[in-house]
Every structure is written in C-alpha cells, then in structure tokens.
C-alpha positions as CSV (number, residue, x, y, z in Angstrom):
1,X,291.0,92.3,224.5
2,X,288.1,94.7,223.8
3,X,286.0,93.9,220.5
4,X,283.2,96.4,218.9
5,X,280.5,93.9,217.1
6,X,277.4,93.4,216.3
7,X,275.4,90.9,219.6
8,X,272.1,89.1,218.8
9,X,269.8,89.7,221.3
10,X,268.6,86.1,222.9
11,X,266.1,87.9,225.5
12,X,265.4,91.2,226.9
13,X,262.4,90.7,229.4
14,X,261.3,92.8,232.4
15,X,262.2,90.7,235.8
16,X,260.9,93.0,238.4
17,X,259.1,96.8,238.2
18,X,261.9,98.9,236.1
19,X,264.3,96.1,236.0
20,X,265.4,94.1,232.9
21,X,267.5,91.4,231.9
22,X,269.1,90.7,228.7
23,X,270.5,88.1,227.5
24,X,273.0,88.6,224.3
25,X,274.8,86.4,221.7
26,X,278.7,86.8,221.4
27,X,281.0,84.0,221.5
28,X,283.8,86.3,221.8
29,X,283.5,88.6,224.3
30,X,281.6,85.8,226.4
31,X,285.2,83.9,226.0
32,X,287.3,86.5,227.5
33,X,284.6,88.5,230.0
34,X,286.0,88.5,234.0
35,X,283.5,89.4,236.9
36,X,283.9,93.0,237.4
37,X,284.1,94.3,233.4
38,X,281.4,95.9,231.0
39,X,280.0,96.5,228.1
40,X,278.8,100.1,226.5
41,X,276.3,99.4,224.0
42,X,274.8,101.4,221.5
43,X,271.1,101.5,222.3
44,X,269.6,103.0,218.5
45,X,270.7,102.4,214.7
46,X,270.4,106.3,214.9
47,X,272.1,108.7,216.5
48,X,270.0,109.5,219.5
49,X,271.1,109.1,222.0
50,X,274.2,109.6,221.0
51,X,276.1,108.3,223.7
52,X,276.9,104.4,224.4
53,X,275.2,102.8,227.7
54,X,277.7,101.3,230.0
55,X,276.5,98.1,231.3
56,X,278.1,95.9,234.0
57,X,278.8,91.8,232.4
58,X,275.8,90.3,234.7
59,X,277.1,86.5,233.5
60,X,278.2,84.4,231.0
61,X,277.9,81.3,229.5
62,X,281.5,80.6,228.1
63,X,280.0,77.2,226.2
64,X,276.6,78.8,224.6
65,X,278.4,82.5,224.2
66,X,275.9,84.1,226.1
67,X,276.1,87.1,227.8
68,X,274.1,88.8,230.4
69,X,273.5,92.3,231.3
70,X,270.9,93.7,234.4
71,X,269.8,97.3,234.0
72,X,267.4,99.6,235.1
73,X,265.3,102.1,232.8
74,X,266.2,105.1,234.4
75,X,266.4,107.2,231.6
76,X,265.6,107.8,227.3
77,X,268.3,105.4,226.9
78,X,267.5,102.6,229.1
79,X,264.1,102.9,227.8
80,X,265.3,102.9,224.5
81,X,267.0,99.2,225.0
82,X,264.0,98.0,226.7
83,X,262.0,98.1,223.7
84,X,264.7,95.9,221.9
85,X,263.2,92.8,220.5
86,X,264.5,89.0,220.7
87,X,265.9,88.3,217.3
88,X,267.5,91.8,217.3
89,X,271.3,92.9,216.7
90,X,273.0,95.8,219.7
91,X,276.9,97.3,218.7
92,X,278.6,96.8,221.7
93,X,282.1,96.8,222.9
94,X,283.6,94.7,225.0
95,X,284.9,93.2,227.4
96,X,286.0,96.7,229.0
97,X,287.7,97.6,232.3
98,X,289.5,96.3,234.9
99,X,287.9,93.7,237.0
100,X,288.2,92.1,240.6
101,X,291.9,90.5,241.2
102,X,290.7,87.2,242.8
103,X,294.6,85.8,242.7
104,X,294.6,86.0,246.9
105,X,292.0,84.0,247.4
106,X,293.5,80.9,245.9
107,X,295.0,78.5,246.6
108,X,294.2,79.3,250.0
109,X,290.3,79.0,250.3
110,X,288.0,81.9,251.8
111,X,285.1,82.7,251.5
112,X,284.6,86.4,250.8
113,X,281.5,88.8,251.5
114,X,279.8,90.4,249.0
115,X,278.3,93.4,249.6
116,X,275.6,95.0,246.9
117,X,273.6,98.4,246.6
118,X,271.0,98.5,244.5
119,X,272.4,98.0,240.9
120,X,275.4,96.6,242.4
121,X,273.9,93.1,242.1
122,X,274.9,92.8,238.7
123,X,278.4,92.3,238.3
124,X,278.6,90.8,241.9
125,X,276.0,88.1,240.7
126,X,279.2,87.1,237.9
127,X,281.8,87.2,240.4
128,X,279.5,84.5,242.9
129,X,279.0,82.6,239.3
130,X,283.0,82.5,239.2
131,X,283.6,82.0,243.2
132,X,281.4,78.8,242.8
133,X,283.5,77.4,240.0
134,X,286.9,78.2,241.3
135,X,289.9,78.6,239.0
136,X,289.6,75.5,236.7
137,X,286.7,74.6,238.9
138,X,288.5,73.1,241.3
139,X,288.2,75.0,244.4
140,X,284.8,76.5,244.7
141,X,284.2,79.5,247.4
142,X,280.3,80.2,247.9
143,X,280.2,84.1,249.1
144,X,278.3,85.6,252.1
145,X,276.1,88.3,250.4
146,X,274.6,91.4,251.6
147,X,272.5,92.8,249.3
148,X,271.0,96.8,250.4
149,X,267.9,98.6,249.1
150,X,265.3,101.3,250.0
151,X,262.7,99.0,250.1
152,X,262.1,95.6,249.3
153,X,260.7,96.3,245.6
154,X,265.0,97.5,245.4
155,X,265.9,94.2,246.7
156,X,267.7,91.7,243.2
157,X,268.8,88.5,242.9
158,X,268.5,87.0,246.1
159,X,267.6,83.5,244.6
160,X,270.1,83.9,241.5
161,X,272.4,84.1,244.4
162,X,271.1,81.8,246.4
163,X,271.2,79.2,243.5
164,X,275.2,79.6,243.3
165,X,275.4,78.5,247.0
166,X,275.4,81.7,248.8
167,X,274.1,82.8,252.2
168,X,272.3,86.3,251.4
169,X,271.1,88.4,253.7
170,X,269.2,91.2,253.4
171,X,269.3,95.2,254.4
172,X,266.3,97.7,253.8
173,X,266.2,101.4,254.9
174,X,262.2,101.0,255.9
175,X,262.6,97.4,257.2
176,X,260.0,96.0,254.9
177,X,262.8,92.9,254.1
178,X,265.4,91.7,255.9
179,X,267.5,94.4,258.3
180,X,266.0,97.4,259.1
181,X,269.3,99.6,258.2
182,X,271.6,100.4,255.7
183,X,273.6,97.5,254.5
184,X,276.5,99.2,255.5
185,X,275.3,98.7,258.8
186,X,274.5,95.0,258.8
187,X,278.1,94.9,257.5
188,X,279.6,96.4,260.3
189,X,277.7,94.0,263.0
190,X,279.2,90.8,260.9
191,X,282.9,92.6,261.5
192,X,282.5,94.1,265.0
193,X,285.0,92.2,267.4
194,X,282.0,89.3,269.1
195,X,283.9,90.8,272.7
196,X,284.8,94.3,272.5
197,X,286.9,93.9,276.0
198,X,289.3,91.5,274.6
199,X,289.0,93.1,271.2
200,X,289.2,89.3,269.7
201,X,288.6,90.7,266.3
202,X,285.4,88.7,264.8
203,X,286.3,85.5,262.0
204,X,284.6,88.0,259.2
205,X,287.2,90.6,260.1
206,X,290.2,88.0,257.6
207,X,287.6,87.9,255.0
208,X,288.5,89.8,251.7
209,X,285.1,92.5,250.6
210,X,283.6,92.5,246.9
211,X,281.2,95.6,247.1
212,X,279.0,97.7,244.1
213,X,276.9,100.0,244.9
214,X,276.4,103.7,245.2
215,X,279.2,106.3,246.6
216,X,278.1,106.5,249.9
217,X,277.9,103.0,250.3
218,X,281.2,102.5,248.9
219,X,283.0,105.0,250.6
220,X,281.7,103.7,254.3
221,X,282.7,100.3,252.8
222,X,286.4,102.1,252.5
223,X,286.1,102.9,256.1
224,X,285.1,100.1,257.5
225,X,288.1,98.1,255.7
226,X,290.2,100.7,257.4
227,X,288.8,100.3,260.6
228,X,289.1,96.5,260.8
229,X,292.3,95.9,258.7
230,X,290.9,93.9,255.9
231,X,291.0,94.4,252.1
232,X,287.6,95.6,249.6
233,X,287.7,96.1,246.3
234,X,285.2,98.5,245.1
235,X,283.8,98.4,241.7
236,X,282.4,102.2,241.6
237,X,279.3,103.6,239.4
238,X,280.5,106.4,237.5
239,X,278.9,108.3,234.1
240,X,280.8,107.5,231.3
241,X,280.8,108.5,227.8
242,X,283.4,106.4,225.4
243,X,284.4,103.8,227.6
244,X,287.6,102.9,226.6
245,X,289.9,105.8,228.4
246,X,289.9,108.5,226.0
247,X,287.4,111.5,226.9
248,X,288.8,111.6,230.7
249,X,285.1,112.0,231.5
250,X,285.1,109.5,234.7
251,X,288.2,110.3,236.2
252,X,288.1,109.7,239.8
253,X,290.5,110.8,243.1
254,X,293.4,108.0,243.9
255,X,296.4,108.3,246.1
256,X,298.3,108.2,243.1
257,X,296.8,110.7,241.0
258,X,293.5,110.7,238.9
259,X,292.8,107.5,237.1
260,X,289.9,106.6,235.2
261,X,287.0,104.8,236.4
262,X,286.6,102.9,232.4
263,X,289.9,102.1,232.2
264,X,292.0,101.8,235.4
265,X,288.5,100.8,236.9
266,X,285.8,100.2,237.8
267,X,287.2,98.4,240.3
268,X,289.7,99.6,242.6
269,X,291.2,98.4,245.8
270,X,289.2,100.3,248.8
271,X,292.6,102.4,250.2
272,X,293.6,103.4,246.8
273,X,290.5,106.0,246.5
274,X,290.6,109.4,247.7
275,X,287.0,110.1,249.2
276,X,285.6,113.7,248.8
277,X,284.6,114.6,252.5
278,X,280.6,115.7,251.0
279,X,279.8,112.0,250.6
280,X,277.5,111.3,253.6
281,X,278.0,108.3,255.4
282,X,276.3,104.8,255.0
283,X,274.2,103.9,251.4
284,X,271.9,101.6,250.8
C-alpha cells in the first residue's frame, strides 16, 4: 500500500559523471517495496517544479529502513534533487506500481537473465538483491546480466551486481567495454540455437527475461521472446505526472486495451504490449 511521507535523506552523492545515488530513510515503504516499483518524489518545498519525479526503488534494507534510488540529472528537476543535502527531508510516495511476478521461478530454481539499458540498472539491481535471497531466503537464484550503453562512461553497477553473485556481461555501441553491439544483440547470441541445423534450441532459450531499458531496446527484447518462445517482463520508461493512475498521462498500447504505465505498470509481460511500428530496432 502506497504512503505519501516525509523521507530523511541518509546520502545523496555523485557515483559516476551525471549519476547519483541516494540513499533515504523510511521504515515503511522500505517494508513493503518489491523489485520493479517506484517512488515519485517531490524535489522542492516550493512549487517549482511542480511535478513529482518518478524514481525506480534501487534497493532496500528491510532491517535499517533504507531505501535507495539511482538517477541521472537530466533535467531542472534532477538537478534540483542533486543539490539535496544529508540530514534533509523529500515528500515521497510510495511504494507505487506493479512490479516483476517472480511466483514461476520458485520452487523450481532458474536462473534468469537480466537485461539493462542505461537507467535500467536501477530497479534490475533490486530484483538481483531479491533473486540472491530467494523467497524466505531459501532458494537463492544469481542472474546472468547484460548490462548496454553508448559508451563505457553509460555502463552502471557492474560490481553492485557482481557483489550479489551475478555473471555480467557487458554491451557498448562503440566497443570501448565489453561487446561491440547493442545489448540486444549480445542477447540474441546467448539465445540463438548453438546448431542451427538441428535447431536444438540453446539452454538460455527456457530462461525467463527481466529487462529495463529504453523503447527500442524493449521492444526488440519483445521480439526476441517471440522468436524463441520464452517469457520477458519488461519494466518500461515512461513520463509520468501523478503517479498513482489518475491523469491517464502514461497510458501505453496492450492487447487488451490502454493501461497505464503507473498503475498497471511499469512492468508488463513482453506479449501483452502493442509496439508502434516507428520504434527502430535494437537499443542500447
């Protein structure tokens, strides 16, 4: 259940370029936060900007209360929470959103790949925090991650993920780290049949997809779980002003009808969403 309160900020510190990482006090919402939800904060005591900031739930700490966001400043408002100070208070709401359904991975145990663009990291870095504890922490699933930028300054949390247990591997569209390719690509080798005459499909091809990212990315991502018969769940990047369902300002395409990205979402499964054919193919 969603709460509006008032956070203490614990740490708000620039980890890489334009990237920052906050870390915020709420008991609450830290007790009932799932890998895939977010917050939208309010970034001023005034009223610009006026709009909350969605954030994706980075981690939590269930025993301290902590919370954990990842953004980038990208804009007035980003900026705006950059400049918040340890010791500080933020209104946010939260937990909010739908978040990945992890019930078919247990009790039977496989290890899924996790496939980040960019941003994406962030609420894919929770889910790995989750995988390695299992449900009561009693089976623990350490992800494959794939993790897609530009350039290697793009590249986040490769140790973070690392540290949970994970094999990441890396994609950039220059080749400066990792695969020279979009990650989309490097995907595709892993779930390409190892002998294309037999058509044995490849062991990656049973194993369930987390991806974040940007639209491109994600809609490939929906293609290639097509292609190969296996299930994705997308979490999807959209503007959004309230956050809770009301302004129908993130709607997005489904087989069923429009549903909102805030409050059916962010996370969807990959063949529910209805791609618009101008989204080129690949992504980070």
């Amino acid at each position: 259940m969603a709460r509006q309160l008032n956070a203490k900020i614990l740490e708000n510190a620039r980890i890489k370029g334009s990237y920052f990482r906050s870390v915020l006090l709420s008991r609450q919402i830290a007790s009932h936060s799932r890998p895939g939800q977010f917050l939208n904060i309010k970034v001023s005591s005034g009223t610009h900007p006026l709009l909350r900031r969605p954030l994706s739930i980075h981690g939590v700490d269930k025993k301290k209360g902590e919370i954990r966001i990842l953004y980038e400043v990208v804009g007035r408002g980003s900026e705006i929470l950059s400049q918040q100070k340890s010791g500080g208070v933020l209104d946010i709401i939260g937990p909010l959103g739908h978040g990945f359904d992890l019930r078919n991975l247990y009790p039977v145990t496989r290890n899924p790949i996790l496939v980040a663009g960019g941003m994406g990291v962030a609420p894919l870095f929770f889910l790995a925090e989750t995988l390695g504890q299992g449900p009561r922490k009693r089976h623990a699933l350490h992800a494959r991650v794939l993790i897609g930028g530009r350039t290697k300054e793009q590249i986040l949390c490769e140790n973070e993920f690392k540290s949970c247990g994970c094999r990441v591997e890396i994609a950039t569209d220059d080749g400066s780290r990792g695969f020279k390719g979009k990650v989309t690509e490097l995907l595709e080798r892993m779930l390409r049949p190892p002998n294309p005459v037999s058509r044995i499909p490849s062991p990656e091809s049973r194993i369930p997809i987390y991806a974040c990212g940007p639209r491109p990315m994600l809609r490939e991502i929906s293609r290639l779980a097509s292609v190969y018969h296996i299930s994705a769940q997308l979490s999807l990047e959209e503007h959004m002003s309230c956050g809770i369902g009301a302004c129908l300002g993130c709607v997005v395409k489904t087989r069923t009808g429009y549903q909102r990205v805030c409050k059916e979402g962010p996370v969807f499964n990959a063949e529910e969403i209805v791609w618009e054919k101008s989204f080129r193919k690949g992504g980070p």
